[in-house]
N, C-alpha and C positions, 0 to 999 in steps of 0.2 A: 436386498443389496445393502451392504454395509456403507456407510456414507465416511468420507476421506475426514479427519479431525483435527484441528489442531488443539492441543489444552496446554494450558501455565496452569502449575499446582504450586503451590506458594509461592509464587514468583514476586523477589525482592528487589527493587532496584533502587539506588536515589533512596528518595524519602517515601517512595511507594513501600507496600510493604502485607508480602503476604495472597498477589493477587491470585484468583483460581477466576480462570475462565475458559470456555471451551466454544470451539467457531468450527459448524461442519460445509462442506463443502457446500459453493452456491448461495452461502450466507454473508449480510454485510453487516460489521458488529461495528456502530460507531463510537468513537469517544472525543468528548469533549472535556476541556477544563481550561484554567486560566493559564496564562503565558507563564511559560518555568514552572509549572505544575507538575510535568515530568512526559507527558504524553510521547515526543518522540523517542524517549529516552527509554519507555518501554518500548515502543517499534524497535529500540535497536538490541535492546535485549534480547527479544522474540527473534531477531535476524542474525543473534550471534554476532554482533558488531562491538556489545558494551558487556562486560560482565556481570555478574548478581547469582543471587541467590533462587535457589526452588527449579523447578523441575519443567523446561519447556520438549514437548512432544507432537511428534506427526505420526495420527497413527500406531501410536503406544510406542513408535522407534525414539527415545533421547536426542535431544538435540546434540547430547555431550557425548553421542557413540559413537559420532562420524567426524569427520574432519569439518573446519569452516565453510571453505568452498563448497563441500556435497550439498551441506544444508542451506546457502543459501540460492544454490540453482534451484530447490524447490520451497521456500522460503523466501519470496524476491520481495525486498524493502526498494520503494519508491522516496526516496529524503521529498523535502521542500524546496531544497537549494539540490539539484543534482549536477552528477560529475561527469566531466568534457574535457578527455586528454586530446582527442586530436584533432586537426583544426577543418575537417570538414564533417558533414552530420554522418555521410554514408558510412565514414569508416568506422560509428560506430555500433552500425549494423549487421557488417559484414555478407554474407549472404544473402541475408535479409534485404538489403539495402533494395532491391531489385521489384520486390515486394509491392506491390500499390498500398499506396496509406489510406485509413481510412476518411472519405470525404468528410466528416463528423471534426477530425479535429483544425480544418479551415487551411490546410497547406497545398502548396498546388503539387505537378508531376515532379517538379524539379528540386522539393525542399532536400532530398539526399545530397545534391551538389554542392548545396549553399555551405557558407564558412558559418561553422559556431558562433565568432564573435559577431553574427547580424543577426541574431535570434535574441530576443525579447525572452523575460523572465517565463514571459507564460508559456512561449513557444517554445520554453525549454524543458519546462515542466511537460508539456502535452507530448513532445517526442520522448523525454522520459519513462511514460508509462506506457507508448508505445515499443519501446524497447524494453521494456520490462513483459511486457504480454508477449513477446516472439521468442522471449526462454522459454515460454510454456513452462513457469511455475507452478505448485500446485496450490500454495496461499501467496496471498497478495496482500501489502503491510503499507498502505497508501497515507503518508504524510501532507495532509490538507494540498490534496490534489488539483485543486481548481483554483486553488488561494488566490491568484496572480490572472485570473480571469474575470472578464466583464460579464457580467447576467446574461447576454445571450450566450458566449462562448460557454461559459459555466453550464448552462441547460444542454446545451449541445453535447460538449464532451462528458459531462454524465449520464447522460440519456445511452449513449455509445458504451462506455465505462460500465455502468450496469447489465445491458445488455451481453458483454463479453463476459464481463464477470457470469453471468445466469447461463452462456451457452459453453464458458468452461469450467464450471462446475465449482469455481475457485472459492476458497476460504479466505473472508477479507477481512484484515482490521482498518477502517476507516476513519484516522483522524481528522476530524472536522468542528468548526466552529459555528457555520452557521444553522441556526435552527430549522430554516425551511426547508434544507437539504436535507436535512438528519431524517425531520418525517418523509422526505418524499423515498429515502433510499434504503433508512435502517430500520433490521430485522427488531438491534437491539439495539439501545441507547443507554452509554454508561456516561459518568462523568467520575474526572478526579477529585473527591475530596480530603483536601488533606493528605493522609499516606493511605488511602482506601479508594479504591473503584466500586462507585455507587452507581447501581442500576434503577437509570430513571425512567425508561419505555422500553415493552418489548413481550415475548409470550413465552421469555424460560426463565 
């Protein structure tokens, strides 16, 4: 069985420059580096949001052979700050909304009902990436995903977050700050330095 891939071959962005990596499905490749380092900034490159240079691919298909949209239904970027056009959570699920959430991430039956503006940064973040897992993407581009959560919620929702990630098979870039996370979760551990991604743990 061929395994689903995603790879940047020079991939230039910002002050980065030149990166080649490659994430196959079911893997969590994390990265870390210092604030304005560039880290989101290549999530958005990879999600076809910001422009640059080199060569991003799913699967040997170009990111640049398809329209924006196609690629990031299968390419879904989770931001740090995500986005809430309409004023209750269900609508923006749509079908999905009906769905049970999962007990992992601490909301009750009712959270579809509730108004956005009574969601809390974390609670925005955590229905984010639950919205983001119901396109059934095939890589996942998660912008310090737990940032806005306390140590228990944090263990909680990655415990869950891993889990899914492993039973759909997803190609993950995982940007992350804290140390204890990175061992407990990542395959690979890179960090920014300078205009180079440096590989500091990992077995490729």
């Amino acid at each position: 069985m061929i395994l689903a891939t995603l790879t940047l071959e020079d991939v230039s962005v910002g002050a980065l420059k030149k990166v080649n990596l490659s994430v196959s499905e079911g893997e969590i490749v994390c990265v870390s580096g210092a604030s304005g380092s560039g880290k989101s900034r290549l999530l958005r490159a990879v999600a076809d949001l910001d422009p640059h240079e080199g060569r991003v691919a799913l699967d040997g298909e170009s990111q640049d052979s398809m329209p924006g949209h196609v690629w990031r239904r299968q390419v879904m970027m989770v931001p740090a700050d995500s986005q809430w056009w309409f004023d209750d959570v269900g609508s923006h699920f749509g079908a999905d909304a009906d769905r049970e959430v999962p007990e992992a991430l601490g909301f009750g039956p009712d959270v579809m009902s509730w108004t956005v503006s009574r969601l809390s940064s974390g609670e925005r973040q955590r229905l984010a990436i639950l919205r983001g897992l119901y396109r059934n993407p095939r890589v996942l581009l998660l912008d310090e995903p737990t940032a806005n959560l306390d140590d228990e919620m944090t263990q909680k929702v990655e415990g869950w977050l891993v889990s899914e990630i492993r039973a759909r098979k997803l190609a993950v870039i995982w940007i992350a700050h804290d140390n204890s996370q990175i061992r407990r979760i990542a395959g690979r551990h890179y960090r920014i330095d300078g205009d180079s991604l440096e590989l500091l743990d990992g077995n490729h």
